[in-house]
C-alpha beads as a LAMMPS data file, in Angstrom:
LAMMPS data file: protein, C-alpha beads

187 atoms
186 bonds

1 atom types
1 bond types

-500.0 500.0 xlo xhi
-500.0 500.0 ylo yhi
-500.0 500.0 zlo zhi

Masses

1 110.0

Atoms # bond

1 1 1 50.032 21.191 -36.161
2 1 1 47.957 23.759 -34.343
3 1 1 44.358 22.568 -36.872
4 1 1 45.749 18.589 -35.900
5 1 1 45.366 20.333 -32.023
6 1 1 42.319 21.541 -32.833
7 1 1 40.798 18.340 -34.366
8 1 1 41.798 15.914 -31.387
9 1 1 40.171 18.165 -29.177
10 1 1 37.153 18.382 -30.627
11 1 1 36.463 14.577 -31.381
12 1 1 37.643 14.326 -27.213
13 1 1 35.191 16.656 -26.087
14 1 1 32.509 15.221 -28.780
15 1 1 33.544 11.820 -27.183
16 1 1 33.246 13.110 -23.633
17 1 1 29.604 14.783 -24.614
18 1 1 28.642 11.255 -25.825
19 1 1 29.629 9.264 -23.248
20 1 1 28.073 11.733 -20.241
21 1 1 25.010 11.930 -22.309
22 1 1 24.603 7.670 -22.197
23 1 1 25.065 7.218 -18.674
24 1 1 22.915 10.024 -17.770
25 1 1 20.540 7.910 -19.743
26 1 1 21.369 4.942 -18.191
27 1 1 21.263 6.417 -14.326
28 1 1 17.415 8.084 -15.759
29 1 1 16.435 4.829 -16.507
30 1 1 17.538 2.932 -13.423
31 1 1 15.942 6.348 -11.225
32 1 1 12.700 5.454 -13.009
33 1 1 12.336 1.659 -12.419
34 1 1 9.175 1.147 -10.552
35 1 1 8.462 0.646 -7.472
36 1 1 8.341 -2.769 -5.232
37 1 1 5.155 -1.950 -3.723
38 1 1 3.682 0.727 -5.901
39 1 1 0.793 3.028 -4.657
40 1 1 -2.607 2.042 -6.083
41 1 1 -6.509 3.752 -5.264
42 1 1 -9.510 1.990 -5.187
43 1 1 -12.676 4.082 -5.747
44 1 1 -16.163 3.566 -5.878
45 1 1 -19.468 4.819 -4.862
46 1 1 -21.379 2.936 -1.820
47 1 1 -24.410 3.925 -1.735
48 1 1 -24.018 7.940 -2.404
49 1 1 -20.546 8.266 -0.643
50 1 1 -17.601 7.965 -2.861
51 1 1 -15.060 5.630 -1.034
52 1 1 -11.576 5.908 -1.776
53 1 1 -8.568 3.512 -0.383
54 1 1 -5.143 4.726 -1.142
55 1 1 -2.545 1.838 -0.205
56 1 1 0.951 0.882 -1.407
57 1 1 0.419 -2.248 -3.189
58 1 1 3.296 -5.354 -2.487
59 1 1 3.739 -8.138 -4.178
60 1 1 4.374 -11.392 -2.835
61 1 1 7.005 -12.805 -4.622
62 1 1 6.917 -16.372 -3.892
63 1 1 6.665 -15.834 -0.108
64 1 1 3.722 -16.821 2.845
65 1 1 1.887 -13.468 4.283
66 1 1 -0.547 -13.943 6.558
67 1 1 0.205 -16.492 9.211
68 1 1 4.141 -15.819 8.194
69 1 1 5.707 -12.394 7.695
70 1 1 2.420 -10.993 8.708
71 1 1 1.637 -13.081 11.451
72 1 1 -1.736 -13.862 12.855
73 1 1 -3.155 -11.449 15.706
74 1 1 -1.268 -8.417 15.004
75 1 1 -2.601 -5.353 13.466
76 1 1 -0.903 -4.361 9.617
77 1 1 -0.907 -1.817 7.870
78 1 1 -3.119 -3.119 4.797
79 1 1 -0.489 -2.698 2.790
80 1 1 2.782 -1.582 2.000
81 1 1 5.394 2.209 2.860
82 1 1 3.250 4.693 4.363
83 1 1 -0.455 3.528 6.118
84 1 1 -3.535 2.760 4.146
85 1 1 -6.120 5.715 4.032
86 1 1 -9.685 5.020 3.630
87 1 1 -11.743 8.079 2.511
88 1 1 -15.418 8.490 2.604
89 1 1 -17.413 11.783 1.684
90 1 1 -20.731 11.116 3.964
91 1 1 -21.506 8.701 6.868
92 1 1 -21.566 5.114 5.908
93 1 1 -22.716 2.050 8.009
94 1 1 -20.085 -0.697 7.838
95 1 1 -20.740 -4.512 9.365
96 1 1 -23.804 -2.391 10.802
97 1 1 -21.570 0.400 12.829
98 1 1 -21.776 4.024 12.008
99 1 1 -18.788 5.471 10.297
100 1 1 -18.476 9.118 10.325
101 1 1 -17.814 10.966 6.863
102 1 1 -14.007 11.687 6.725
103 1 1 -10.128 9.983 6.345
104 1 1 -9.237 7.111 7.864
105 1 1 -5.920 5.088 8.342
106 1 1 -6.859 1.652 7.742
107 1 1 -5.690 -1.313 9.532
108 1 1 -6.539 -5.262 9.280
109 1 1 -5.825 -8.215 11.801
110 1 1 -5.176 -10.997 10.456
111 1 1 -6.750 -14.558 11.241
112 1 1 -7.121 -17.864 9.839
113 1 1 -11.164 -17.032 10.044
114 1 1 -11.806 -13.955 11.329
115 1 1 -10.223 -10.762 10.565
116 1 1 -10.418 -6.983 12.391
117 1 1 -11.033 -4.010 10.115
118 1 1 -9.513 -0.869 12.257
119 1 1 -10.583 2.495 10.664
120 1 1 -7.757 4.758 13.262
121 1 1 -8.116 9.059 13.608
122 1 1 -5.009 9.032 12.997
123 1 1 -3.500 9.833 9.187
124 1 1 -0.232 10.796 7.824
125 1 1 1.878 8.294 9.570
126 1 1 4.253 5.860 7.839
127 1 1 3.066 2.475 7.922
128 1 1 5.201 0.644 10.599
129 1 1 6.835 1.848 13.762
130 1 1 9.812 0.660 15.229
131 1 1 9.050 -1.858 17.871
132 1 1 11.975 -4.124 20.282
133 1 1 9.215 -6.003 21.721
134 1 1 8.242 -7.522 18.436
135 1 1 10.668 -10.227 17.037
136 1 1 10.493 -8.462 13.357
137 1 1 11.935 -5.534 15.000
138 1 1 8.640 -3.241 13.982
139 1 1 4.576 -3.234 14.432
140 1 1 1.801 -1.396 12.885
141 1 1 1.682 2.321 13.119
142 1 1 -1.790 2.161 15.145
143 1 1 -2.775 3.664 18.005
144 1 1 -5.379 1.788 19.367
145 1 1 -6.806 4.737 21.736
146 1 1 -7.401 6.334 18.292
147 1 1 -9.898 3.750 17.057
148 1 1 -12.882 5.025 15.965
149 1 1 -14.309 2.182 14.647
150 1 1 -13.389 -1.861 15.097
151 1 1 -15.511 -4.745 13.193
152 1 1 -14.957 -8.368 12.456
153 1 1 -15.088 -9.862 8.979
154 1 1 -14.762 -13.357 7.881
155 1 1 -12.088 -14.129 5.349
156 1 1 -12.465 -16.720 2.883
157 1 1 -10.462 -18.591 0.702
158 1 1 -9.735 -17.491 -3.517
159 1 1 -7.584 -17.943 -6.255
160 1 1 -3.960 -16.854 -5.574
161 1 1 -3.365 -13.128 -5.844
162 1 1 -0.322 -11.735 -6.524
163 1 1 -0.376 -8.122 -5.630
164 1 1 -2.391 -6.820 -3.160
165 1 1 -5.795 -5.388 -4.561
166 1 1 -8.798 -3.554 -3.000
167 1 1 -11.890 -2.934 -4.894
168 1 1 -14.731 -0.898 -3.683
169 1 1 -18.271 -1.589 -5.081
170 1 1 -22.197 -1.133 -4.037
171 1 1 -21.692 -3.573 -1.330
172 1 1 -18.775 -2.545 0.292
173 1 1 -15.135 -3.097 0.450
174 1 1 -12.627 -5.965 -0.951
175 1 1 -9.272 -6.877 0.315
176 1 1 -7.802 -9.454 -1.989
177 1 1 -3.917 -10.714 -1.437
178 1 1 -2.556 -14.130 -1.228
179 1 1 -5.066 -16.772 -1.171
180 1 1 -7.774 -15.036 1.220
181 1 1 -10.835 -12.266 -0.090
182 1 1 -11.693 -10.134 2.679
183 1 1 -15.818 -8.347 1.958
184 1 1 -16.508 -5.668 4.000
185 1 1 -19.882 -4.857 3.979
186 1 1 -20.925 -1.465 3.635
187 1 1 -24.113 0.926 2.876

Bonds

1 1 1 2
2 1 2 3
3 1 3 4
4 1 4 5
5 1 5 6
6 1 6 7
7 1 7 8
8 1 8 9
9 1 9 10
10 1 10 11
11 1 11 12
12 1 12 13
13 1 13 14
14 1 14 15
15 1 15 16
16 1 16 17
17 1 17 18
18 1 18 19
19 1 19 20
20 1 20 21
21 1 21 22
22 1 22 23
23 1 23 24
24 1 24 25
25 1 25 26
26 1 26 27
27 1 27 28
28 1 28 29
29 1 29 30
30 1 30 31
31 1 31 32
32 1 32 33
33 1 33 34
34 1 34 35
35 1 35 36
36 1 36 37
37 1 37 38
38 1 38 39
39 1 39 40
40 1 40 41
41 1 41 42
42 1 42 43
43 1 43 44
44 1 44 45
45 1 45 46
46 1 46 47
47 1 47 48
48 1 48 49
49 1 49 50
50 1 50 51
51 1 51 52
52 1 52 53
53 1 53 54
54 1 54 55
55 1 55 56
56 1 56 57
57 1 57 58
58 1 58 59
59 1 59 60
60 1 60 61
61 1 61 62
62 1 62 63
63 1 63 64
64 1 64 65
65 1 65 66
66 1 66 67
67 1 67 68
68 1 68 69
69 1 69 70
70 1 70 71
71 1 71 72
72 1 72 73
73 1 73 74
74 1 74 75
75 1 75 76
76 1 76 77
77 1 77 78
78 1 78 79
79 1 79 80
80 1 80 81
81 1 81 82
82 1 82 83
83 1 83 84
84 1 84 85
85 1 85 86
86 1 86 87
87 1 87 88
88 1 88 89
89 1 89 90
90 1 90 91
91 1 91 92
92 1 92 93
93 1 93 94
94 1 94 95
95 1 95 96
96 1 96 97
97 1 97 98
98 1 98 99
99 1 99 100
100 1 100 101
101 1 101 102
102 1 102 103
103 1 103 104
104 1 104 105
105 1 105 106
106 1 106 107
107 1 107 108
108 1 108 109
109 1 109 110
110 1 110 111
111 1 111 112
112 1 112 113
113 1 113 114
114 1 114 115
115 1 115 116
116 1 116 117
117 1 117 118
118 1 118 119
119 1 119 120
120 1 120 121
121 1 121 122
122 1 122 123
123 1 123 124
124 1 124 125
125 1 125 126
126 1 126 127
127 1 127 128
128 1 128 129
129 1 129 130
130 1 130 131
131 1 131 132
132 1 132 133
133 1 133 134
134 1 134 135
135 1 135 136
136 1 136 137
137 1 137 138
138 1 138 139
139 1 139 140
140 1 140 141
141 1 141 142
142 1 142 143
143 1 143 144
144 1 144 145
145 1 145 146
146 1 146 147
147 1 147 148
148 1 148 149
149 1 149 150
150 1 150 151
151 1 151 152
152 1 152 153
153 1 153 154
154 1 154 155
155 1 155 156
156 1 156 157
157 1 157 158
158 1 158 159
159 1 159 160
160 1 160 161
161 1 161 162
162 1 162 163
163 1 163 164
164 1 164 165
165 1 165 166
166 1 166 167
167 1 167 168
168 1 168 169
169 1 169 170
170 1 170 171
171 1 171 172
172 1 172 173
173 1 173 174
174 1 174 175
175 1 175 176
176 1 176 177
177 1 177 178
178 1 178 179
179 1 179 180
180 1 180 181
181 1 181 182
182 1 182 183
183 1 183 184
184 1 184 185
185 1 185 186
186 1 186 187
């Protein structure tokens, strides 16, 4: 009777082992499903600086951006969780303005034409700020006072683009998303 004991609680415990052991599995593999808006670097040499972007890359899913969630006018983030960083290891002139070697939090207006490019003094900060006076309920986490440098850029129209994507090259910068290309130029 007492080795019958002994057997049941054995299998029980060998039971127990196996069934912890699957759904600490299964809670692993849900932990390590990836991200909405995963963070993605673009980096590239502009002349002799090497230019690095650093931005949490959304998807759209189906939905309107610009002119819609994003809407027209407003400053965003350039992308998605904490604030786009744009990193460049010596000076670099951008739309013809001087831009001091450094880190930068990068933020874009949106327009139907004509788009902002904000490169802020400020780094660090989480994307959005909570903000009553906007109807979404948030706004951009930019301080406009720390601006260092503001230029205009005219967006054009391209093939659909699912997740965000920025691309540095000889030339510049790229913001692609939706159905607009955004070409900074840069040297």
């Amino acid at each position: 009777m007492k080795k019958v004991f002994q057997l049941k609680a054995i299998a029980f415990f060998a039971l127990a082992f196996l069934v912890s052991g699957f759904a600490y599995a299964q809670s692993t593999a849900v932990a390590k499903k990836a991200p909405a808006s995963p963070r993605d670097t673009a980096k590239g040499m502009i002349g002799s600086a090497t230019v690095t972007i650093d931005y949490g890359a959304p998807s759209l899913k189906g939905r309107k951006f610009f002119g819609a969630i994003e809407p027209y006018g407003k400053p965003w983030r350039a992308g998605a969780n904490q604030a786009t960083t744009f990193t460049t290891d010596k000076d670099l002139t951008i739309e013809g303005k001087k831009l001091a070697a450094g880190t930068y939090t990068l933020f874009l207006v949106p327009n139907e034409k004509e788009w902002k490019v904000i490169f802020n003094s400020q780094t660090g900060q989480w994307g959005v700020k909570k903000d009553t006076s906007d109807p979404r309920g948030y706004s951009a986490n930019d301080d406009p006072a720390k601006d260092v440098l503001v230029v205009s850029v005219n967006a054009k129209k391209a093939g659909p683009t699912e997740r965000l994507k920025f691309e540095v090259n000889k030339k510049g910068f790229t913001m692609m998303w939706e159905d607009v290309e955004l070409a900074v130029k840069a040297k």
